[in-house]
C-alpha positions in Angstrom: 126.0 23.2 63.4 121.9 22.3 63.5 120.0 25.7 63.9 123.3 27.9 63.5 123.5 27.4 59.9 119.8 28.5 59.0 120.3 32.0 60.9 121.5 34.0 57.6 122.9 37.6 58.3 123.4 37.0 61.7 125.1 33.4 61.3 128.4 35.1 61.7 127.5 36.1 65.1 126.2 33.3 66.2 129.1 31.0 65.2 131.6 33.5 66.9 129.6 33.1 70.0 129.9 29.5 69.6 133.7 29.7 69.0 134.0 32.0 71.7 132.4 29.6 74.4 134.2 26.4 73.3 137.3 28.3 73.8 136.7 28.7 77.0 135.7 25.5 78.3 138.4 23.8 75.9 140.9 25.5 78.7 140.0 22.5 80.9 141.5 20.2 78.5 144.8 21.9 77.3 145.7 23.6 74.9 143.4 23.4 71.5 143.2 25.2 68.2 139.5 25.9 67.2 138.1 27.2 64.3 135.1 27.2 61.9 134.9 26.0 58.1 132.2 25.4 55.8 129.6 24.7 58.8 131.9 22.6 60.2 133.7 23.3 64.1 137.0 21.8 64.5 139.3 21.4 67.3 142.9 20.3 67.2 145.1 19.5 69.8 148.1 21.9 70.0 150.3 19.7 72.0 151.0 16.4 73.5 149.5 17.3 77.0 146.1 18.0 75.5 143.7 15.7 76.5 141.5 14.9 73.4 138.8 13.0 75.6 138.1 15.3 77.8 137.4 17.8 74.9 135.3 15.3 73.3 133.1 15.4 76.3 132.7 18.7 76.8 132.5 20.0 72.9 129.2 17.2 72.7 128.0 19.2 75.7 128.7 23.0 73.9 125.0 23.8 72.8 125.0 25.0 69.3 126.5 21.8 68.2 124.5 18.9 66.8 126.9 16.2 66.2 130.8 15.5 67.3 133.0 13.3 66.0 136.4 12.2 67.0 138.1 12.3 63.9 141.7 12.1 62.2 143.1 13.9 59.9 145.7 13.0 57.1 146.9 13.9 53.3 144.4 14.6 50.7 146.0 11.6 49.1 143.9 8.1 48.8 146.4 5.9 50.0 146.7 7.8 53.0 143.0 8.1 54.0 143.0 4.6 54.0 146.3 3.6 56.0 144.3 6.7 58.1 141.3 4.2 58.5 142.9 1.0 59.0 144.9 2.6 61.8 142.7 4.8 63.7 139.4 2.8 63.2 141.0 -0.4 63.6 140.0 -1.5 67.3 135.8 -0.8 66.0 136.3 -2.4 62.8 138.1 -5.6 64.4 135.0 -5.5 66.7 132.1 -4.5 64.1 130.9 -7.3 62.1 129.1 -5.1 59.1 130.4 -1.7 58.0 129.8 0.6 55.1 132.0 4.1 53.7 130.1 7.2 53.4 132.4 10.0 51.6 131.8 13.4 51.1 134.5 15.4 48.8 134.4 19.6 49.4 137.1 20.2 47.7 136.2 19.5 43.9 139.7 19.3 42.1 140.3 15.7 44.3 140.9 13.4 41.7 137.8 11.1 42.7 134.4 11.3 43.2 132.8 10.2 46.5 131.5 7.6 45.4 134.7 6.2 44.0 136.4 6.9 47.4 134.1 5.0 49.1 134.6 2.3 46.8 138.0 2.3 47.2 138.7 2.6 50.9 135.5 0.1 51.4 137.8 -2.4 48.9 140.8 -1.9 51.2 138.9 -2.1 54.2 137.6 -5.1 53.5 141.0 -6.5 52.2 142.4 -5.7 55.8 139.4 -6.9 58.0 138.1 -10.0 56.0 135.7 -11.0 58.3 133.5 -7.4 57.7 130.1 -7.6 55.4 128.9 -5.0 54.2 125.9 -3.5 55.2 124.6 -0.6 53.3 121.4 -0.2 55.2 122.2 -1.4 58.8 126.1 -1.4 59.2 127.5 -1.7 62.8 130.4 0.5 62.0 129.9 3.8 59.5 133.3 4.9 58.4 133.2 8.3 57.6 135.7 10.2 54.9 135.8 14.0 54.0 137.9 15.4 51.8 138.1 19.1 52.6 139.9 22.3 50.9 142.9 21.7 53.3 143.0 18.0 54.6 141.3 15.1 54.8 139.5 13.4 57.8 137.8 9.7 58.8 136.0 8.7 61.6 133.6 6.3 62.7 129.8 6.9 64.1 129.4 10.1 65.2 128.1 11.2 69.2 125.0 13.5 69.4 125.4 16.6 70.2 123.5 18.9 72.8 122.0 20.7 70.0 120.2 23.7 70.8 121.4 27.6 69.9 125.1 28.7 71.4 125.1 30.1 74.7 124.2 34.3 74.8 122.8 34.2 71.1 119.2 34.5 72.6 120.5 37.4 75.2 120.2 36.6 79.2 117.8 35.8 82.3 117.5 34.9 85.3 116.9 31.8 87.0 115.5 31.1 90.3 117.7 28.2 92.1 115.9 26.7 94.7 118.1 23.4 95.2 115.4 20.9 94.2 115.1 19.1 91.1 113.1 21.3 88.9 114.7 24.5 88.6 118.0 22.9 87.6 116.2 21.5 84.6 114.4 24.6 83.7 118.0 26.2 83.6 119.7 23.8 81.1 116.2 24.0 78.6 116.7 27.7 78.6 120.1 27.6 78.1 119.9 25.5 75.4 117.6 28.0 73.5 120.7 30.4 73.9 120.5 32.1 77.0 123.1 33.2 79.3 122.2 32.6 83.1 122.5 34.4 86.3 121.5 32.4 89.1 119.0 33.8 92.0 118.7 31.8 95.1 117.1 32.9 98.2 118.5 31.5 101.7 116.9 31.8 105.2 119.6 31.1 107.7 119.1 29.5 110.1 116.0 28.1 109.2 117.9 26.6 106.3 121.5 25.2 106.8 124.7 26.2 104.8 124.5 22.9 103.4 121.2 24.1 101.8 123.3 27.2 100.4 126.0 25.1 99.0 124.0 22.1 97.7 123.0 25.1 95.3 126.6 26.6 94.5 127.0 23.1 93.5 124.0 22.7 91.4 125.3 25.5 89.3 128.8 24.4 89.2 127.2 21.0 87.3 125.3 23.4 85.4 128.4 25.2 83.8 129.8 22.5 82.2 126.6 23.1 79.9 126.2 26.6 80.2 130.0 27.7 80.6 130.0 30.5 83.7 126.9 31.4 86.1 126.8 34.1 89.1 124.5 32.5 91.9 122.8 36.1 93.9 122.1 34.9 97.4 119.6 36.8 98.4 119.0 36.8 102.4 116.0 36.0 103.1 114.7 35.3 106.9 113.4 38.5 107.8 110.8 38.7 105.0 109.6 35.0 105.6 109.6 35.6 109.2 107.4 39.0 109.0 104.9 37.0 106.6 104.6 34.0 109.0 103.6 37.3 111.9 101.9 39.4 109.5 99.7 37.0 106.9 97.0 34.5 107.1 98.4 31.1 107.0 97.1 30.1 104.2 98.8 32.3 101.9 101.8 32.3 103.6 103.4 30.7 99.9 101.8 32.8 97.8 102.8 36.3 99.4 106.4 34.2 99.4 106.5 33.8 96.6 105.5 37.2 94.8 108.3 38.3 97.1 110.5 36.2 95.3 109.5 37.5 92.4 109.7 41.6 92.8 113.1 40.7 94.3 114.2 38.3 91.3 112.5 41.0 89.1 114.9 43.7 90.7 118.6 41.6 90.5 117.8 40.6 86.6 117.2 43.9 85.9 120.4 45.1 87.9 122.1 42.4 86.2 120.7 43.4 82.4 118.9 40.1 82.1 115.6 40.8 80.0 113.8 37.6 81.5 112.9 35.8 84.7 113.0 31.7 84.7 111.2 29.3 86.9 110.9 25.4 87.3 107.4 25.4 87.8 104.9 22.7 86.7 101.2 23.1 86.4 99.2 21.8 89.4 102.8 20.2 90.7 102.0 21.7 93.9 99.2 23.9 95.5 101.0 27.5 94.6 101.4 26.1 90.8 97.7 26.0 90.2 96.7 28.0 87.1 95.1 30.9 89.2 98.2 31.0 91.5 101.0 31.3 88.8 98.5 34.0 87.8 98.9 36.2 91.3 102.6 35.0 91.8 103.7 36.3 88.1 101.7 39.2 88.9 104.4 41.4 90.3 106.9 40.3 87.3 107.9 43.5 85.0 110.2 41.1 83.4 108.6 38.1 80.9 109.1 34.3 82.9 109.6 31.7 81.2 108.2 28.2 82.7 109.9 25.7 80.5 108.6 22.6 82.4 105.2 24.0 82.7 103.5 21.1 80.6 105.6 18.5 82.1 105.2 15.8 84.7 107.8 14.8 87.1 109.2 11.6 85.8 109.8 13.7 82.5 111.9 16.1 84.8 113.6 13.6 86.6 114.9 11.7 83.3 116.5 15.1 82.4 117.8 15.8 85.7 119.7 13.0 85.4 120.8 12.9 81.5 122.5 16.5 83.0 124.0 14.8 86.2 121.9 17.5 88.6 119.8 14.7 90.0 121.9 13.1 92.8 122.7 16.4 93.9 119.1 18.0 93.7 117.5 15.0 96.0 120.7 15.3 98.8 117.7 16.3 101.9 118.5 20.1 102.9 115.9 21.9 102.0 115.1 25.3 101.0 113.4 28.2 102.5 110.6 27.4 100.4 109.5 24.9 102.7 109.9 27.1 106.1 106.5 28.1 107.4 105.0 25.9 104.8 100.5 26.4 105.6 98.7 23.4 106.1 96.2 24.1 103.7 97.4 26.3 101.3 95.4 28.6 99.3 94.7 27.5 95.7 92.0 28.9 94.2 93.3 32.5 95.1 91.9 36.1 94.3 94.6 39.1 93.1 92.3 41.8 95.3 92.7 39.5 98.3 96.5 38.9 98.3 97.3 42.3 97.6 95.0 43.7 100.3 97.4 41.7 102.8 100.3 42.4 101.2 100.0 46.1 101.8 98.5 45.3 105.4 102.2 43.5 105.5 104.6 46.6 104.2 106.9 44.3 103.2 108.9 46.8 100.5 111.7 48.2 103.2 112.0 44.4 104.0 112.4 43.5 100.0 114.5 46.7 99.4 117.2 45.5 102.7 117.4 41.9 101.1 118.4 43.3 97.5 120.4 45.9 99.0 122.6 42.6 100.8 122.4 40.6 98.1 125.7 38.0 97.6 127.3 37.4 94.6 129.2 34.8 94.0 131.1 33.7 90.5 130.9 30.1 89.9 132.9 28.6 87.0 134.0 25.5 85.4 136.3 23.3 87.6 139.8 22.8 86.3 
């Protein structure tokens, strides 16, 4: 269970969390028994219509987790174990050409040591796949055997897991969905440290299409099969872009955007009790992520934001973007209202005095209190 285990008192709590989430995206698959013993999740099929490789899938995606195996389970008995190993590991080990046993024996009142179990399934293994060498160092094949208090279980190399603290263990935020690639990211890296997620997204029809809108519903339906259940808040947006493109000098047209976006953001996560803000922005990526304009834009914030990708570049964000299968969605060209009205020369070196001064010349509160006021919310879950 990784981190889980090193959390004392409030292990308990984390694991039922843990338990809790699995559950639910275990639904997908069938019908499953799941359960927790001696730091060790496991997940049993409860009928024949259960499909075991769909819940492979999605348990090595459960953060919390740090490695998942497919194992099988059998008598505490040594001649079973081994029939166990010929049988189900039989297709890898015809395949492997080195292998070793690793044991590990829980239950103490087994008859033999771990080392003589490995011994002896390794001998019968052997016997049945002559053309294996062991390897102890390198093997192509690890077979796994644990005898525990009430079966025992052998599989083969085991898948990493997404590792990471269960989902709602670290409390919630919110995220601001803009469509493209970072924000995404920045969702799943703040999951993983626990988090549970309310989307924010902020459409300006017509000036951005429905597509735009539902390339975004979609980005957060990819995202729940990491992060279980998210409600997207589609907050309407023209009215305010349209009275800063009237009201404001061009060249902060992004940044007086922008700190809208972020009273409003601030507003729905509280509504929503979310204790934290989250954005995909990356230092100097663009001219309103300079250092001095993160500074005026997370001004307005009551909330703390969190910038997970703030130190990274893009092809960093791009090779996570696809590891969590948001990148082919996130480069589909509809675009969000962040480029409407976009300045030609955008202000990067700005002062706070200076943006506030036309902010208030701009009186765009009513504006920001009719847009929270109409906000949409809309439940997106895991597809069955």
């Amino acid at each position: 269970m990784g981190e889980v285990v090193l959390k004392g008192l409030n292990r308990r709590n984390f694991e039922s969390r843990m338990l809790r989430s699995l559950r639910y995206r275990l639904l997908k698959a069938g019908n499953f028994k799941v359960y927790a013993i001696q730091s060790t999740v496991y997940v049993e099929p409860l009928d024949e219509d259960a499909d075991t490789t769909l819940a492979f899938e999605l348990t090595k995606r459960l953060f919390g987790l740090v490695s998942v195996s497919l194992s099988y389970s059998c008598e505490k008995d040594i001649v079973k174990i081994t029939e166990a190993a010929k049988k189900k590991l039989g297709v890898e080990l015809s395949r492997a050409k080195t292998f070793k046993v690793e044991s590990k024996r829980s239950d103490k009142n087994f008859p033999m040591s771990s080392i003589e179990i490995s011994q002896t399934v390794g001998g019968d293994l052997h016997d049945a796949f002559p053309h294996l060498t062991v390897d102890l160092h390198n093997p192509e094949v690890t077979v796994y055997v644990e005898v525990r208090d009430f079966a025992a279980f052998v599989h083969t190399n085991p898948s990493k897991g997404a590792g990471g603290l269960p989902p709602g263990t670290s409390g919630r935020a919110a995220i601001l969905l803009s469509g493209g690639l970072d924000s995404p990211v920045a969702a799943y890296m703040m999951a993983k440290r626990g988090l549970e997620l309310e989307g924010i997204h902020f459409y300006s029809y017509p000036y951005t299409s429905e597509r735009a809108k539902q390339k975004v519903l979609t980005l957060a339906e990819i995202l729940t099969t990491h992060v279980g259940y998210m409600t997207v808040h589609i907050v309407p947006f023209t009215q305010i872009q349209e009275k800063i493109h009237d009201e404001c000098p061009e060249e902060y047209f992004t940044l007086i955007m922008r700190r809208s976006m972020m009273r409003i953001s601030d507003a729905i996560a509280k509504k929503n009790e979310c204790d934290a803000l989250i954005t995909g922005e990356s230092l100097g990526q663009v001219a309103s992520q300079t250092i001095k304009a993160l500074g005026v834009t997370g001004d307005v914030a009551t909330l703390p934001v969190f910038r997970p990708l703030i130190g990274m570049d893009k092809e960093e964000i791009v090779r996570i973007s696809r590891k969590i299968d948001t990148y082919e969605t996130s480069i589909l060209p509809y675009e969000d209202c962040c480029t409407v009205f976009t300045p030609k020369h955008p202000r990067t070196n700005p002062r706070l005095s200076e943006v506030e001064k036309i902010e208030q010349a701009a009186n765009l509160e009513p504006f920001e209190a009719v847009a929270i006021e109409n906000v949409e919310a809309i439940q997106i879950k895991m597809k069955r």
